[in-house]
C-alpha positions as CSV (number, residue, x, y, z in Angstrom):
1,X,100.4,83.9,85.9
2,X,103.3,84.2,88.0
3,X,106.7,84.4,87.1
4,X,109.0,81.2,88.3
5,X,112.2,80.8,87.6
6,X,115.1,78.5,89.1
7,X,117.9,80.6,90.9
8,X,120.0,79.7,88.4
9,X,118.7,82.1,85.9
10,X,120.9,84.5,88.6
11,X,123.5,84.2,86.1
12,X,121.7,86.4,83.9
13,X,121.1,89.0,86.8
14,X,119.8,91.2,83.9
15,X,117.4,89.2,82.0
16,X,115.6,88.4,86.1
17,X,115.6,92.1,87.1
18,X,113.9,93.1,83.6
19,X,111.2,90.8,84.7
20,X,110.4,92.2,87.6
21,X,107.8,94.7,87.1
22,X,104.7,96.3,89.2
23,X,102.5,93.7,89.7
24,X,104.7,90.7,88.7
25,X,106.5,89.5,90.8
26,X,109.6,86.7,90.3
27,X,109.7,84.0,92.1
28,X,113.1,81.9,92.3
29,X,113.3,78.5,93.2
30,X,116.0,76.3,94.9
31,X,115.8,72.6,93.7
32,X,112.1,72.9,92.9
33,X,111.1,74.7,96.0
34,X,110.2,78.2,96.3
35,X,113.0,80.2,97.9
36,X,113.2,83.9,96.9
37,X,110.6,86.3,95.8
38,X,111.7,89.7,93.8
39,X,109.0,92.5,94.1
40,X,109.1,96.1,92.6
41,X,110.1,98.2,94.8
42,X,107.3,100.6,94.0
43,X,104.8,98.0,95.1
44,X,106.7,97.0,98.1
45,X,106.5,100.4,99.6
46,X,102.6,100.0,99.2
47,X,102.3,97.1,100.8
48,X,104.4,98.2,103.5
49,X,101.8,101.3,104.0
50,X,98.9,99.2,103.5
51,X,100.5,97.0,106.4
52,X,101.0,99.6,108.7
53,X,97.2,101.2,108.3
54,X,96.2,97.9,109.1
55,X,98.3,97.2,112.1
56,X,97.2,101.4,113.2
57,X,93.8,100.0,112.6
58,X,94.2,96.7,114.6
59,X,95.4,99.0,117.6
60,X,92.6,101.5,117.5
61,X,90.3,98.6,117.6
62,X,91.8,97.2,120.8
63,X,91.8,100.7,122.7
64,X,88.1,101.3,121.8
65,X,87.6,97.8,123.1
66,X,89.1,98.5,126.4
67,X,87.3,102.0,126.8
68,X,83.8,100.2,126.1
69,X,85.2,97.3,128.9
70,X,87.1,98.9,131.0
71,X,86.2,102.6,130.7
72,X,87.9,105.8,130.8
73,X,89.6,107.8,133.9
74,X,90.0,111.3,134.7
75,X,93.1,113.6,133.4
76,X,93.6,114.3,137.5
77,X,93.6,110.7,137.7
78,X,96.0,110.1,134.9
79,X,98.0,113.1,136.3
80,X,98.3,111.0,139.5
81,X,99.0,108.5,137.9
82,X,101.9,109.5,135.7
83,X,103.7,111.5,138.5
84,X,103.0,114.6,137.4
């Protein structure tokens, strides 16, 4: 069940902070709206990896896709190519 609060609960900095924990997350609200999210920081820094693998992943995908569409060319070629 997740953790909502009103911003106002700010004032007790503390009492928000100590509710914050791995896997539960705190979720402030502005006039009934959602508005800022608190995450462990622990967690964070996971999802941040598991972001990046992904995006890596994503990239990998595209270059195979071009090599299997567009093929491949020689190292003279990219040599050539590259100026060097």
């Amino acid at each position: 069940m997740p953790n909502i609060m009103p911003i106002s609960e700010l004032r007790n900095y503390t009492n928000v902070v100590n509710s914050v924990k791995y896997g539960s997350r705190v979720y402030l609200t502005k006039n009934g709206h959602g508005y800022i999210a608190m995450i462990n920081m622990k967690e964070l820094d996971e999802m941040e990896k598991e972001l990046a693998l992904y995006r890596l992943k994503m990239e990998m995908e595209k270059g195979e896709k071009s090599i299997l569409e567009e093929g491949t060319i020689s190292s003279d070629d990219l040599k050539k190519e590259l100026g060097l």
